[in-house]
C-alpha angles and dihedrals in degrees: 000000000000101000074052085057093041097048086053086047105050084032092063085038097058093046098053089049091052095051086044092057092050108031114117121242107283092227095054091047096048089046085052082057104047092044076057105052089046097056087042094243095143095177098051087044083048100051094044090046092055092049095059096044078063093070091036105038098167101047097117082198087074094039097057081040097054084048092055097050089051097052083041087054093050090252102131094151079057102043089042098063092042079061094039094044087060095051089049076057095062104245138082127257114209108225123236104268085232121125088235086074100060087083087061092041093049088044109122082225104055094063090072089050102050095045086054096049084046081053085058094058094067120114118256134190149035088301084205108181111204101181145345128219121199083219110111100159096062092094087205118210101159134050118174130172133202119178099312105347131100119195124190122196122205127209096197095052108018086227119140111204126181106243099220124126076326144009097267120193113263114155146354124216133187096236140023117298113232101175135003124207131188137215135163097259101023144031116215127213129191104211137190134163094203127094112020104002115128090224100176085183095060094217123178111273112281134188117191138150109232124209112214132198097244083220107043102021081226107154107251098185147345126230110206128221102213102188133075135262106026139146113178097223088174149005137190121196121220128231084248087048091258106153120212120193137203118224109210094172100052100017111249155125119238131178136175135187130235112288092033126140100193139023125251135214110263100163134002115160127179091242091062107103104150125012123202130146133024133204127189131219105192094176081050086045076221134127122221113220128191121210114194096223106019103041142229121350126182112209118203110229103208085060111008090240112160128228125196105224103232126232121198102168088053091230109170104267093171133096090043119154117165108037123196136178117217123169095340095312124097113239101214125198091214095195094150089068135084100248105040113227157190107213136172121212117211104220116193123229103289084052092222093093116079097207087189152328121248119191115224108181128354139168100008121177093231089065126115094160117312120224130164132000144155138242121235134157092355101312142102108240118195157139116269104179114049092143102215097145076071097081149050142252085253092044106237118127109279111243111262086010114161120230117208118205116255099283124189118197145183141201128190118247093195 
């Protein structure tokens, strides 16, 4: 049974690799579409659609895209099971505001389809609420605990609080902070001054990992990124102190040892698009990666080899942020989805094949846009209002935008 399970491992993996090798640049791909669409040639924008939902299989973009060029090629049965497929997903697809979509609309079959995909809206889950905060600016993006102590990291600020009776002051960085990590000696900070950060110097975009005193919030050291375009999304820290970092920005792994003054390149890999959350395996000696539109990846760390997670229930592994492992399953903050949701994926043994997808919470009232959290005594701890539909691409506050106060969450893994 287990060379059984080997053989379909190796098997997926193979062939991943082999449509990676050969697969056409995605831009490419998605301008031969457009040239299409223009020129109403539906067959030829189809085919090239399809093609590059191939490499993105989770962009949800493509998805609602691929839907529209089949209604505009006269291909409804088609354009019917990509919709279906999505509420089989569990989630709900919103539809291209363009008049060739009423025959699908006024099709008999769709009515089934779209009351299920209302069904998935509903909310799921404890909705434990742990502690409110009447902070609503932080823009909040990390939570971290150590012991007793609970840390929060704001993008907008770059301020990091203890989250105790009340947020108390604990550090000040130059730039956003995207993910916290603890240790006994040191406390860790992904910053960047990019996105939402309220920079009043208008420095050049940086990226760095800083190394802060866990007393005095004093800054200890300061990790460089030395390459352009980079913003840290994520970091784990080793049992030996080695960091490893997510690039969301050009999709990468980094890591650097203790001592280091600047990250290196572990893992880049032509099917990252979007990085988000890590996860580390320490007993693997392996590191979990989300990619927003492609999925979940494993690295291994020895070589920096990357492995496709397979998916053969086709469960929607895309729109992850936050990535946890718990008990050889990896606990997801799926925030790129409608409807937003906290999932966990059953790995098998090898831990490369995702069995199935549960969803543990979804769609709770209290959310404005969950991120990053933390597991502890059994429980998913997170935050659940980070805000970030608030603001714009630009990152200044959307007119007429809601704030929701500082909310932390939890949600029971047993």
């Amino acid at each position: 049974m287990d060379m059984m399970i080997h053989r379909t491992v190796f098997s997926a993996i193979a062939l991943l690799f082999s449509h990676a090798a050969s697969a056409r640049p995605y831009d490419e791909i998605v301008s031969e579409a457009q040239a299409a669409y223009q020129a109403e040639d539906f067959e030829t924008a189809r085919l090239r659609l399809d093609e590059a939902q191939e490499q993105r299989p989770y962009s949800l973009y493509l998805t609602r895209s691929r839907v529209l060029v089949r209604m505009l090629a006269g291909r409804t049965d088609e354009a019917l099971a990509i919709v279906e497929e999505i509420a089989a997903r569990g989630l709900t697809l919103g539809l291209p505001d363009h008049e060739a979509m009423r025959p699908l609309i006024d099709d008999p079959r769709y009515a089934a389809i779209a009351e299920r995909m209302e069904a998935n809206r509903a909310p799921v889950g404890a909705a434990v609420t742990s502690a409110v905060y009447d902070e609503a600016e932080l823009l909040p993006e990390a939570i971290s605990k150590r012991k007793k102590r609970i840390l929060v990291g704001s993008v907008r600020s770059g301020e990091i609080v203890v989250a105790a009776d009340a947020l108390q002051p604990f550090a000040k960085l130059d730039g956003g902070v995207f993910d916290i990590e603890q240790t006994r000696n040191t406390i860790y900070a992904a910053v960047n001054n990019q996105l939402a950060y309220l920079d009043e110097t208008a420095r050049p975009p940086f990226a760095a990992l800083v190394l802060l005193d866990p007393s005095a919030g004093s800054e200890r050291a300061r990790i460089g990124v030395p390459f352009e375009r980079a913003l840290i999304g994520d970091i784990e820290i080793d049992r030996k102190g080695v960091i490893y970092a997510s690039d969301s920005l050009t999709p990468r792994i980094f890591a650097a040892r203790p001592g280091e003054t600047v990250v290196r390149i572990l893992a880049s890999d032509t099917r990252f698009v979007n990085l988000q959350g890590i996860a580390l395996d320490p007993a693997g000696d392996r590191l979990y990666v989300a990619d927003y539109l492609t999925g979940i990846f494993m690295v291994d760390l020895p070589t920096g080899a990357v492995t496709a997670i397979v998916n053969p229930s086709g469960a929607h592994l895309g729109g992850i942020d936050g990535l946890y492992l718990h008990e050889g399953d990896l606990i997801g903050v799926q925030n790129g989805t409608t409807p937003q949701r906290i999932v966990r994926i059953r790995l098998d043994r090898t831990g490369v094949i995702a069995e199935r997808l549960e969803v543990l919470a979804q769609n709770q009232p209290a959310w404005n846009e969950p991120t990053h959290g933390y597991v502890e005594d059994g429980a998913f701890h997170y935050l659940a209002t980070s805000n970030w539909p608030a603001y714009s691409a630009t990152g200044d506050l959307a007119e007429g935008a809601q704030l929701s106060p500082l909310r932390i969450m939890l949600e029971p893994l047993n």
